[in-house]
Structure formats: structure tokens, C-alpha cells
DRENDO-1510 file (C-alpha; in Angstrom, 1 decimal, always signed):
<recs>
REC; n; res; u; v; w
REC; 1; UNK; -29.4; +49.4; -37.7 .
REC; 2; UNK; -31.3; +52.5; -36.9 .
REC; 3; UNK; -31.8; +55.1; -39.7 .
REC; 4; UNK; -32.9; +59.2; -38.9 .
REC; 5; UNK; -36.4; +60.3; -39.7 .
REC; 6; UNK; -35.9; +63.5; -41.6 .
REC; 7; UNK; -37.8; +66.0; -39.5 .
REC; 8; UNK; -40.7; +67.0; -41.6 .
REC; 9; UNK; -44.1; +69.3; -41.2 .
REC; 10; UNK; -46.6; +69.1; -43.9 .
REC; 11; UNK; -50.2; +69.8; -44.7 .
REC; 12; UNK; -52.1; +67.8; -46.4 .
REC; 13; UNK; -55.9; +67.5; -47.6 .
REC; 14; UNK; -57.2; +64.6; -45.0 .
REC; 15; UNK; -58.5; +64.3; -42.4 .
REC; 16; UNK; -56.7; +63.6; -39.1 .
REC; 17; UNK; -58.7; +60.2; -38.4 .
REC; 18; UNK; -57.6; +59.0; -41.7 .
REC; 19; UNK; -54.3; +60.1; -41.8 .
REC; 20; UNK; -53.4; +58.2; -38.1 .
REC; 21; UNK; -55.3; +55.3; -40.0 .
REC; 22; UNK; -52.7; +55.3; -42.6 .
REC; 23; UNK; -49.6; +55.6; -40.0 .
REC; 24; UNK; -51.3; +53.0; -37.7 .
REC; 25; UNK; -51.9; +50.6; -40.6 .
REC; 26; UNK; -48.0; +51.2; -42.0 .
REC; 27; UNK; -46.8; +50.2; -38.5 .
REC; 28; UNK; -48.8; +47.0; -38.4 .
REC; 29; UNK; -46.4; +44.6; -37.6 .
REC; 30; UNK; -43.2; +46.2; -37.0 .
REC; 31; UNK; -41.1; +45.3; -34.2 .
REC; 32; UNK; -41.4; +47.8; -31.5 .
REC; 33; UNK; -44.5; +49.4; -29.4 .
REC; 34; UNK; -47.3; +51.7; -31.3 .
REC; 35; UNK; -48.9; +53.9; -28.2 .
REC; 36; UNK; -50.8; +56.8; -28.5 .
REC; 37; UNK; -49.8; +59.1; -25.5 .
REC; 38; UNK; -52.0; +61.9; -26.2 .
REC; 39; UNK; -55.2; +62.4; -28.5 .
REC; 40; UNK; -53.4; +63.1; -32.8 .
REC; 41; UNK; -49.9; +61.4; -31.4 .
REC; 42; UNK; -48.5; +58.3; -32.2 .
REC; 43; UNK; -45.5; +57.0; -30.6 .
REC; 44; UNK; -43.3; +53.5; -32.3 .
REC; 45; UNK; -41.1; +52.9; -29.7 .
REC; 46; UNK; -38.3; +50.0; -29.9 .
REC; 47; UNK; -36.1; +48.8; -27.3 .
REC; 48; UNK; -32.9; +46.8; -28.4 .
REC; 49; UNK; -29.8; +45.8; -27.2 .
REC; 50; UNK; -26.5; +46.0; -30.1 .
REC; 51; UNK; -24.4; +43.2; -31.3 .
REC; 52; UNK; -21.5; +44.5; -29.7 .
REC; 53; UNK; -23.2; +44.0; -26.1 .
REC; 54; UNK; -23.8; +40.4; -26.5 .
REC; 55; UNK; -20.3; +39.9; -28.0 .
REC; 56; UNK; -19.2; +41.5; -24.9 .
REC; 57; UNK; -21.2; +39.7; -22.5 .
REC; 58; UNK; -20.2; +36.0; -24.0 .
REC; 59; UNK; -16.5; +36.7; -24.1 .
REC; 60; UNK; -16.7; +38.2; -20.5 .
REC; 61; UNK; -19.2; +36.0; -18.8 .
REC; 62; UNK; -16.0; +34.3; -17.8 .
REC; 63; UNK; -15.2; +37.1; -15.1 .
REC; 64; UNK; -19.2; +37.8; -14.5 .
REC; 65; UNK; -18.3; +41.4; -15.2 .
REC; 66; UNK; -18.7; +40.8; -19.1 .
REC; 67; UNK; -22.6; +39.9; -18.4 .
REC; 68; UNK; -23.0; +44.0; -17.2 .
REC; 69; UNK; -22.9; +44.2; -20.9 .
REC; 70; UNK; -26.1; +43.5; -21.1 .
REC; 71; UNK; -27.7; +46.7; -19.2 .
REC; 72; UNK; -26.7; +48.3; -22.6 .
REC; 73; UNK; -29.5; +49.0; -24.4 .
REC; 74; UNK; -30.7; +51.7; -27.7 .
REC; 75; UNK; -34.3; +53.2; -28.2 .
REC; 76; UNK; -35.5; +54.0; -31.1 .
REC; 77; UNK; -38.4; +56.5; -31.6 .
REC; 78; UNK; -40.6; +57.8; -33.9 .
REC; 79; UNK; -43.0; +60.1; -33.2 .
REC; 80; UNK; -46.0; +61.3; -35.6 .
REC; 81; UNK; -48.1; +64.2; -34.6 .
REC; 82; UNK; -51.2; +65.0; -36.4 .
REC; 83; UNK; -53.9; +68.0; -36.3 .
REC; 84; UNK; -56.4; +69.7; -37.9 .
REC; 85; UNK; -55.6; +72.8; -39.6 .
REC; 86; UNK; -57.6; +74.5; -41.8 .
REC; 87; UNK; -59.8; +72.2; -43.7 .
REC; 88; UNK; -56.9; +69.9; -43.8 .
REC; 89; UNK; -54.3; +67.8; -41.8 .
REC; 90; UNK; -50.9; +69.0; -40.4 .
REC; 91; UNK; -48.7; +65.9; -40.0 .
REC; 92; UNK; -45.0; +66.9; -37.8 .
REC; 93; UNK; -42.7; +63.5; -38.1 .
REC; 94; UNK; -39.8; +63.0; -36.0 .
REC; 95; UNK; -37.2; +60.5; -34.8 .
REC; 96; UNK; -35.2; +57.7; -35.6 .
REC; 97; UNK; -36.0; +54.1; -36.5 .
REC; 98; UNK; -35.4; +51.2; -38.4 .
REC; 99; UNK; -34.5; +51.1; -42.2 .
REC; 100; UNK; -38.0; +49.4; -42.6 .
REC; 101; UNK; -40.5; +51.1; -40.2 .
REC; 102; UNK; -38.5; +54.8; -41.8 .
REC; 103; UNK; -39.5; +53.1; -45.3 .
REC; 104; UNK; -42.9; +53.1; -44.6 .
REC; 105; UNK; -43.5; +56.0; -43.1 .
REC; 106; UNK; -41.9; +57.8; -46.0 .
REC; 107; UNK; -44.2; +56.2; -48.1 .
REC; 108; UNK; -47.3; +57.2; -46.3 .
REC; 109; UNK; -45.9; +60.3; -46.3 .
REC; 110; UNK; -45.3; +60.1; -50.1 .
REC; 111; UNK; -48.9; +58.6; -50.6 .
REC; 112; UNK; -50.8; +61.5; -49.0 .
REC; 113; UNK; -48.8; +64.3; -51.2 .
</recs>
């Protein structure tokens, strides 16, 4: 179950390069894709297809048209941009995401303030 990101802008005292260290190392081993489109983003990206589709698709795969079902598919996405500002960091999070990767982004969040 996906779970909403409050969208948040903060500044703290870091640096930039250690504050994507500490978002990188709390998405260690989530499911989804880290990337890092652009230089201070980082993009967790995960691609899944709900209960309901599969449901679908084995109680239709009778008529074939039940296995179209499975085309159905959610992305979640979290994005964390970070840049310098001032002698500190400013850190914009956005996005939605599992009840576990929204966990521990809040508590990066909660460990650099």
C-alpha cells in the first residue's frame, strides 16, 4: 500500500554530499529503482501491479480478456532534491511511496533536524 510523502522544504546544517549519503544509505535495499537523473536529485522509483489486477486476470483468463488485467500497473515516486544554500543544505521531498521507504525517509529527515 502506497503512503503520501508530506511535501516538505527544509534547511539544514550539512552538507549536500552528506545529506544524499544519508538518503542513499536509507534507501539501501528497498524495493524499487534509486537513480540520480540530475546532479543533488534522487529519484526511488517502484513499479507494481495491485492485488485486484491479478485477481482479475486469474478469474478472467478463462475468456483471455481477463489477462489484459495485467497492463494495469501503479508507480510510486519519491523524489529528494538537495542544494547548497548558504553554508548549509536545502533538502525539497516529494511524492508517494511505501509505508517503509516513507519511514525512513522521515527519519533521515528527523535525524538531520
Amino acid at each position: 500500500m502506497s503512503r503520501r510523502l508530506p511535501e516538505q522544504e527544509l534547511l539544514v546544517s550539512e552538507p549536500p554530499d552528506a545529506v544524499l549519503r544519508r538518503f542513499v544509505v536509507a534507501a539501501n535495499g528497498l524495493d524499487g529503482t534509486l537513480s540520480s537523473p540530475v546532479p543533488g536529485t534522487l529519484v526511488l522509483t517502484r513499479m507494481y501491479r495491485p492485488a485486484a489486477a491479478w485477481v482479475v486476470a486469474i478469474l478472467g483468463a478463462v475468456v483471455l480478456i481477463g489477462l489484459l488485467a495485467l497492463l494495469v500497473t501503479y508507480t510510486d515516486t519519491i523524489t529528494i532534491s538537495v542544494e547548497k544554500a548558504g553554508s548549509g543544505t536545502r533538502i525539497t521531498l516529494v511524492g508517494t511511496g511505501t509505508r517503509q521507504a516513507v519511514a525512513r525517509i522521515e527519519g533521515v529527515v528527523a535525524a538531520l533536524a
